[in-house]
C-alpha positions in Angstrom: 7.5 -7.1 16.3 5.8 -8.4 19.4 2.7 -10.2 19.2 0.2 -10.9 22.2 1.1 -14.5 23.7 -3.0 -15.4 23.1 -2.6 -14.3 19.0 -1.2 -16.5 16.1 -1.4 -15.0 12.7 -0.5 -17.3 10.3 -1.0 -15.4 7.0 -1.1 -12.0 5.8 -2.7 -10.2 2.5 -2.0 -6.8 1.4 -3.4 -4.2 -0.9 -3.0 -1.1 -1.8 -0.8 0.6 -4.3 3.2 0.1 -4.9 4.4 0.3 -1.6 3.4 -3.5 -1.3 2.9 -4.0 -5.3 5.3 -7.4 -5.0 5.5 -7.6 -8.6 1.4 -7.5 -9.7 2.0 -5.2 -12.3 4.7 -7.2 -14.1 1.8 -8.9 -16.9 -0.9 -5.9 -17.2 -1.1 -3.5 -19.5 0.3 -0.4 -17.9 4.2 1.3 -17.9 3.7 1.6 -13.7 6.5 -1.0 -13.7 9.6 -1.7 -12.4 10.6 -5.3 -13.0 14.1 -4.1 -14.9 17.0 -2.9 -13.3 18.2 -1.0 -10.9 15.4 -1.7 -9.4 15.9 -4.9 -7.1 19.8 -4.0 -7.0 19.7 -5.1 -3.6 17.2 -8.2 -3.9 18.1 -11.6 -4.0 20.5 -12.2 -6.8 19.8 -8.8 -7.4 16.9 -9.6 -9.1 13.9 -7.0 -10.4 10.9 -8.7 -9.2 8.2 -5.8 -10.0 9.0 -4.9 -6.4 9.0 -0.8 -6.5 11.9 -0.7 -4.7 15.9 -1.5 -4.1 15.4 -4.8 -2.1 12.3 -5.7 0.3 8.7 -3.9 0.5 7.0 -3.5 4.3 5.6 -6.5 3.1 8.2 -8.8 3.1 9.8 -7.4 6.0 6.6 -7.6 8.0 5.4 -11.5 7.1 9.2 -12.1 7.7 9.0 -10.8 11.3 6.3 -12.4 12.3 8.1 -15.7 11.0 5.3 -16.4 8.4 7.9 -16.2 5.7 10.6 -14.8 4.0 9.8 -13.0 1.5 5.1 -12.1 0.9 4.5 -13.3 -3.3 2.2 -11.2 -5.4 -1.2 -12.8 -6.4 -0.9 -12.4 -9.7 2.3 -14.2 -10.3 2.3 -17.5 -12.7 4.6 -19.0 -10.8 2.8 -18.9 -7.7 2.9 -21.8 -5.2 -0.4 -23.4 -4.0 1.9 -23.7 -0.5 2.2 -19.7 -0.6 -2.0 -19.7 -0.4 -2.0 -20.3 2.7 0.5 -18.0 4.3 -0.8 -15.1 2.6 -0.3 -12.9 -0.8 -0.3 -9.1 -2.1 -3.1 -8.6 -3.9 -1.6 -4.6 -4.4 -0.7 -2.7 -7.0 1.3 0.2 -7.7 -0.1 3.6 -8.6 -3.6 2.7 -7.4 -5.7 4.6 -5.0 -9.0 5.4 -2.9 -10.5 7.3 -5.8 -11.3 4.9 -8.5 -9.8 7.2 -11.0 -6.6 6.9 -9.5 -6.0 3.1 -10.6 -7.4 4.0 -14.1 -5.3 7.0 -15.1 -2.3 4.6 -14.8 -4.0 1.2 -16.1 -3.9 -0.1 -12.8 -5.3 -3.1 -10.8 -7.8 -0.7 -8.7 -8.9 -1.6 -5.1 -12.4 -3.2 -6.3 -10.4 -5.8 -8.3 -7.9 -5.9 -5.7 -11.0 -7.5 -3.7 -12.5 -9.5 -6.8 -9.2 -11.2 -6.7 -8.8 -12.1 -2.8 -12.6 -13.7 -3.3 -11.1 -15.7 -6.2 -8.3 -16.2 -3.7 -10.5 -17.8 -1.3 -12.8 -19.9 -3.4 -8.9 -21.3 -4.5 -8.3 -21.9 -0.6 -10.9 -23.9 -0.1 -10.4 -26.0 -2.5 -6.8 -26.4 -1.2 -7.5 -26.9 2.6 -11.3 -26.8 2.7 -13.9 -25.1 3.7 -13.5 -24.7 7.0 -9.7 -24.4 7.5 -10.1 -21.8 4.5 -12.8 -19.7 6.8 -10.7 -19.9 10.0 -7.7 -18.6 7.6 -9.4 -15.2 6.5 -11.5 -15.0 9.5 -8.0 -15.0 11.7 -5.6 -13.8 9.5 -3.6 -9.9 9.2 -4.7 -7.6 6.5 -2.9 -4.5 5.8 -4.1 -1.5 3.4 -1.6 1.1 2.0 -3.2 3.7 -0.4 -3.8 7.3 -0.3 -0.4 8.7 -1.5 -0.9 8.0 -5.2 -4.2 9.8 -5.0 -2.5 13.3 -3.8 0.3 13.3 -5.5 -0.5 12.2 -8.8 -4.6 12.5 -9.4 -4.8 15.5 -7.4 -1.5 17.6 -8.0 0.4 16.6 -10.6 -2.1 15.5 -13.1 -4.6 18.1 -11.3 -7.6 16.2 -13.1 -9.6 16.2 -9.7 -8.8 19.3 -8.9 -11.5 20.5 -11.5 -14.1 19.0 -9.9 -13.0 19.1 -6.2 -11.5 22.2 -3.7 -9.1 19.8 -1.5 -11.5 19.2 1.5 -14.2 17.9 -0.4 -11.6 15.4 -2.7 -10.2 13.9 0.6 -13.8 13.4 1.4 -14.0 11.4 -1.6 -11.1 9.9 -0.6 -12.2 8.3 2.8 -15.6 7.4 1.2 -13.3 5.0 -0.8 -11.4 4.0 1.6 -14.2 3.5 4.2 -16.1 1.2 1.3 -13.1 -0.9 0.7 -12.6 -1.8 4.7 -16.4 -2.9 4.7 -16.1 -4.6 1.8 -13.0 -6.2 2.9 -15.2 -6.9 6.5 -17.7 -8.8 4.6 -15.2 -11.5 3.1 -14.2 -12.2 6.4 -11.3 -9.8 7.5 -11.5 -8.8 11.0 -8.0 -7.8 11.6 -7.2 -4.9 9.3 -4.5 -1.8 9.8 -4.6 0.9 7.7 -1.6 2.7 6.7 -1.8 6.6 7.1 -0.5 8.8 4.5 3.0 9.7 4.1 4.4 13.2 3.8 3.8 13.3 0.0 5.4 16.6 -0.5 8.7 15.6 0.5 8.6 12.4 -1.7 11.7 12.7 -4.7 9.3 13.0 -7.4 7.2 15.5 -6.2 10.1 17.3 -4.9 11.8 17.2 -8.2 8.3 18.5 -10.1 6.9 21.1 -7.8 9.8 21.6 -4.7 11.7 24.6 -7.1 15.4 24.7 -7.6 16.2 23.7 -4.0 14.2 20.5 -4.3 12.3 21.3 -1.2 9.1 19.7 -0.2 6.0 21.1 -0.9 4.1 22.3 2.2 0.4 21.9 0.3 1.1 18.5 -0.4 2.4 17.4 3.2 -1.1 19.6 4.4 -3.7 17.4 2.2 -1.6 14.2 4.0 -2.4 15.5 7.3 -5.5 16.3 6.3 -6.8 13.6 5.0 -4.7 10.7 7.7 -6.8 12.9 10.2 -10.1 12.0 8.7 -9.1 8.7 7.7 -8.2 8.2 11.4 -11.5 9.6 12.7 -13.8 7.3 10.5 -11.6 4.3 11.5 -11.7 5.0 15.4 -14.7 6.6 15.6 -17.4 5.3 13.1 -16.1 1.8 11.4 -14.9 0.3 14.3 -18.0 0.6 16.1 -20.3 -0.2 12.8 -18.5 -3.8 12.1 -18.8 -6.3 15.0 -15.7 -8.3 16.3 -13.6 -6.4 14.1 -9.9 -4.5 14.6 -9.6 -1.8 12.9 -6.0 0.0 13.7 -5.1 3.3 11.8 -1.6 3.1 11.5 0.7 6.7 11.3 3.1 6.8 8.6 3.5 10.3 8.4 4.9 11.9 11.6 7.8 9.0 11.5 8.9 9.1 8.2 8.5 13.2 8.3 11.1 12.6 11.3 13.0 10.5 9.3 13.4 12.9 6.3 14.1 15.9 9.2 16.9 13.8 10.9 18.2 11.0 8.6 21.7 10.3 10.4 19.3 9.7 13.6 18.4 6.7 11.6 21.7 5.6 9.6 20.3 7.4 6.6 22.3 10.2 4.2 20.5 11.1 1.3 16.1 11.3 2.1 15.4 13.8 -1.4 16.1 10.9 -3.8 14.7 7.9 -5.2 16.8 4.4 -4.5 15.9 3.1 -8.0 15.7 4.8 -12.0 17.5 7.2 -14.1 17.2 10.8 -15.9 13.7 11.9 -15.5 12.8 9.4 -13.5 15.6 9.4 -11.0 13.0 11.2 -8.4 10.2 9.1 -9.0 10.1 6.1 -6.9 
């Protein structure tokens, strides 16, 4: 990862749902979890850290190439360091979303806590470093946002509770309303540097292929349509509207969707064999993650 000469980030924060969920979930009330094994087979000590995954999220892998860190800690962990304050933390959690009613089908940490918790963060920062290394921290720092996909495939499709109320070009409306919110909101507590992760090919995601692909596991061409559709508009208020409505900000929509679509396509182009199942669970929920 190359970084211009002139720019020194020295901390990153996440939010968003489990792609970056570093182990938030672990102490809440909710079964979105996954700090038991398999999950973190591939982890340090092949430990289960709440990390939704085999081994490292983007997260880690993305502090740990800038040379920030190792390995990016969850907020909400008891055994956080005051050290890791300063470097940054995930404030994410898995299963959450743009629509509010996303996070609270699962009894998850939605995106409006998500931000109650960085402001807690800061007022913590302060007192650490004080008040003015604390502002040039969050004023300077990299702020990343992954959500969308849980919104899709689980509000919208699978549970099908917004699809009641909403035809699917008037939900992903709803969606970028949310998401458009959170990035001012965000803005206001001093982020300037924020990407925002598209939306993945939901369709061809194991769970989704195992509930709704048919015998052949295939994905689901609806799904991977409301992705595009709602990346494109997503995109379009991030280029066109918020980064001209929030002075001194960057604002960069990032594209998941036509990579990792490309991926799932041609796997061996990438070292990959199997794409149409999950790396962690069992039985009926082998296809979830």
């Amino acid at each position: 990862m190359q970084l211009p000469k002139n720019l020194n980030i020295k901390a990153v924060f996440v939010f968003g749902d489990s792609i970056v969920d570093q182990g938030n979930n672990n102490n809440i009330t909710t079964i979105v979890k996954c700090n038991f094994p398999p999950y973190g087979k591939d982890f340090v000590d092949g430990k289960a850290t709440g990390r939704f995954t085999n081994a490292k999220t983007p997260a880690d892998l993305i502090v740990e190439e800038l040379g920030i860190k190792e390995l990016m800690p969850a907020y909400l962990d008891p055994n956080l360091q005051a050290e890791d304050l300063k470097t940054g933390v995930s404030f994410a959690s898995g299963a959450c979303g743009y629509d509010p009613q996303t996070a609270a089908i699962a009894s998850v940490i939605p995106l409006s806590t998500q931000l109650n918790h960085f402001q807690e963060y800061i007022g913590k920062l302060k007192g650490l470093v004080g008040e003015k290394e604390a502002n040039h921290t969050v004023n300077n720092s990299l702020y990343l946002v992954v959500a969308g996909s849980n919104d899709l495939a689980n509000t919208y499709f699978t549970v099908g509770f917004r699809q009641k109320q909403y035809d699917i070009n008037s939900y992903t409306d709803l969606m970028v309303d949310g998401a458009a919110d959170f990035i001012q909101e965000l803005y206001k507590l001093g982020a300037r540097k924020i990407g925002v992760f598209g939306i993945p090919p939901v369709g061809c995601l194991p769970f989704q292929r195992t509930l709704s692909g048919g015998i052949a596991r295939l994905c689901v061409k609806e799904y991977n349509e409301a992705a595009q559709l709602a990346n494109t508009k997503i995109s379009a208020a991030i280029n066109d509207t918020l980064s001209k409505k929030l002075p001194q900000s960057k604002l960069v929509f990032i594209d998941l969707y036509d990579p990792m679509l490309d991926l799932i396509v041609n796997p061996q182009t990438y070292g990959f064999e199997v794409v149409d199942k999950g790396c962690c669970g069992c039985a009926c929920i082998l296809y979830r993650v």
